[in-house]
KOLPA-834280 format. One record per residue (C-alpha): residue in one letter; x, y, z. Coordinates in steps of 0.1 Angstrom, whole numbers, padded with zeros to 4 digits, always signed. Each point is the difference from the previous one (the first is absolute). Layout:
<sites>
aXYZ...
</sites>
This chain:
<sites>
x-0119-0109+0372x-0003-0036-0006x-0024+0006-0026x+0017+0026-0014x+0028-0023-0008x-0019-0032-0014x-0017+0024-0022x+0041+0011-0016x+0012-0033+0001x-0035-0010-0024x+0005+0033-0023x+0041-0014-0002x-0015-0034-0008x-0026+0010-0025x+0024+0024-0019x-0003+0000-0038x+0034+0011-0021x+0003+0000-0034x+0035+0004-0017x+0005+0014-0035x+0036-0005-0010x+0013-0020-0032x+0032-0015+0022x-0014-0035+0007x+0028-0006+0029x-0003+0031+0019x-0039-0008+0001x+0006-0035+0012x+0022+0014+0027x-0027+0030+0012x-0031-0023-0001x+0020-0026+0021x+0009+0023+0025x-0030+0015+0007x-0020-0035+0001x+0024-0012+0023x+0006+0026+0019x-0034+0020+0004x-0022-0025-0013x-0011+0024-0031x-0020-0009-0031x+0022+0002-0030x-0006+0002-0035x+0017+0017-0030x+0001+0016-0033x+0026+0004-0025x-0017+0033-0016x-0020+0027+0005x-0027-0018-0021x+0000-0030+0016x-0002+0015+0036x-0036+0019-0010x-0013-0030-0018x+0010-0019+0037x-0020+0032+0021x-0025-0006-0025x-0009-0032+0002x+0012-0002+0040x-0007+0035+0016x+0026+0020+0016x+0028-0005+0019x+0011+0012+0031x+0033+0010-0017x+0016+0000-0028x+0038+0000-0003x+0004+0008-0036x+0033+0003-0017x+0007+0035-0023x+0017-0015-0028x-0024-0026-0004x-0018-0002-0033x-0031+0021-0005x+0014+0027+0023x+0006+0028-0031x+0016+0021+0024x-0029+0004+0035x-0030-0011-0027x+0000-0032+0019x-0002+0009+0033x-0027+0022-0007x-0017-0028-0013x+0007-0019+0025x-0011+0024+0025x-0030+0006-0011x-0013-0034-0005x+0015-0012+0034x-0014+0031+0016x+0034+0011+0012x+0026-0021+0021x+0022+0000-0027x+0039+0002+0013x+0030+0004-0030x+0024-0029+0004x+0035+0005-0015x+0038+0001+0005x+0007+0027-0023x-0029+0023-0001x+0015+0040+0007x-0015+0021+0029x-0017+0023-0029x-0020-0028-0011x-0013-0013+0031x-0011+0034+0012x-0019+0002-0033x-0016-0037+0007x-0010+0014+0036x-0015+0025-0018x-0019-0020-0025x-0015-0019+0033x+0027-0025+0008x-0003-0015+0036x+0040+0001+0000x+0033-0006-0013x+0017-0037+0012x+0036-0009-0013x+0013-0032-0008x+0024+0000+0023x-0025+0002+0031x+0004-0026+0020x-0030-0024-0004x-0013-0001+0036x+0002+0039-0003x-0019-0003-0035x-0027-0020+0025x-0001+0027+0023x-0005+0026-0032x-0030-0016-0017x-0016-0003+0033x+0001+0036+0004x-0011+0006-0032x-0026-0022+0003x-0016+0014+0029x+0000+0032-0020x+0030+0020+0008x+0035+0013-0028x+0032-0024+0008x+0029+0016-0014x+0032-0013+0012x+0024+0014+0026x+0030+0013-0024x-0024+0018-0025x-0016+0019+0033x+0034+0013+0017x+0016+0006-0033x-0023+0022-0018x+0025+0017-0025x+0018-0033-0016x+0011+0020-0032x+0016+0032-0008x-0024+0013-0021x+0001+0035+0022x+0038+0004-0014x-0020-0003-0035x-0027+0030+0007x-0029-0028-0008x-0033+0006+0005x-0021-0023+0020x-0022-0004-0033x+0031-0002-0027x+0011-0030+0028x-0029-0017-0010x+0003+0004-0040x+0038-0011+0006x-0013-0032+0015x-0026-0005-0026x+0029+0006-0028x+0020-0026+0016x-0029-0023-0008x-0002+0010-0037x-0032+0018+0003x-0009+0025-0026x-0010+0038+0006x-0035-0007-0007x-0005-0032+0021x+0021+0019+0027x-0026+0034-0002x-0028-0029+0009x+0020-0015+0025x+0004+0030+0021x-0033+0020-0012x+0017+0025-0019x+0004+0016-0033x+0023-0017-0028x+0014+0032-0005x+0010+0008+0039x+0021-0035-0004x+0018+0006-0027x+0010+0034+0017x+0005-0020+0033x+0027-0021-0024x+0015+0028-0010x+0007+0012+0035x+0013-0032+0005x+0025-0004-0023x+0014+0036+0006x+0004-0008+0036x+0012-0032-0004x+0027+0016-0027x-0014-0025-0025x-0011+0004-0037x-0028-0023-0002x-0023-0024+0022x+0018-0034-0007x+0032+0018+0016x-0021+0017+0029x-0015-0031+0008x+0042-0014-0002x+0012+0026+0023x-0030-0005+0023x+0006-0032+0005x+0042+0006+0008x-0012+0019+0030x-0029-0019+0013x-0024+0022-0015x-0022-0031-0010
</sites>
């Protein structure tokens, strides 16, 4: 039991986290929690670029906490990225990321969603769980699991995920590769979309989608 508990106590202690976000005072304030508080390792990146030239050069992290609007993302390119070169235990980090995107990160591999408004001993707890290999997603997003009204709208579970990929100003093509499907089925997807949503093109879907929390 004893031994049991050293042996957490050293993995806490030896924890590597890397944090890719371009906002220089939220990362001052993460990084000093969590070496104060848990006694973490923390280092960070201001792009996607920079955070695989850092695995490169320094391995992989336990976790990484890695921001969605951060540049180098293009949409989930650069959590795939990430993923794959920090062979997984990658968790999304944002305040304003919708449901329908991190359900397609989780898909893509993500080890989680975290928002910024977690409390930072609770962010602790998170990236210890994801570090010992298990999905943190945070209470809200669990007990709430229909935060829009896109069922009032008719949408389709894939024509959510083309609406959230429109939001980001993704094109048909790039959105076909995205979701591994043919640029003709998403320009019929759009089309869906915009006579749902009562709307004439994408620019005013995406509009309407985001009145009603859509994306």
């Amino acid at each position: 039991m004893t031994s049991n508990y050293s042996n957490a106590l050293e993995r806490q202690r030896d924890l590597r986290v890397l944090i890719v976000d371009d906002h220089t005072l939220l990362i001052d304030t993460v990084a000093a929690s969590l070496t104060s508080e848990f006694d973490f390792s923390v280092e960070a990146a201001g792009d996607v670029d920079s955070a695989l030239a850092m695995i490169e050069q320094h391995g992989s992290f336990d976790v990484i906490l890695l921001d969605y609007d951060v540049p180098g993302m293009k949409a989930l390119e650069g959590l795939r990225l990430l993923i794959k070169a920090n062979d997984g235990r990658v968790v999304l980090f944002s305040g304003v990321v919708n449901r329908t995107t991190v359900e397609m990160a989780l898909d893509q591999g993500a080890s989680g969603f975290v928002p910024k408004t977690l409390a930072l001993r609770s962010l602790g707890h998170a990236l210890q769980l994801v570090a010992d290999g298990e999905v943190f997603l945070p209470a809200d997003f669990i007990r709430h699991p229909n935060m829009h009204d896109n069922a009032d709208f008719g949408l389709k579970p894939r024509e959510m995920r083309v609406l959230a990929l429109l939001g980001t100003g993704m094109q048909n093509k790039k959105i076909g590769l995205e979701l591994g499907v043919d640029e003709v089925i998403v320009k019929m997807d759009v089309k869906s979309i915009c006579r749902k949503l009562k709307t004439e093109n994408r620019t005013q879907a995406v509009i309407v989608a985001m009145k009603h929390g859509l994306i």
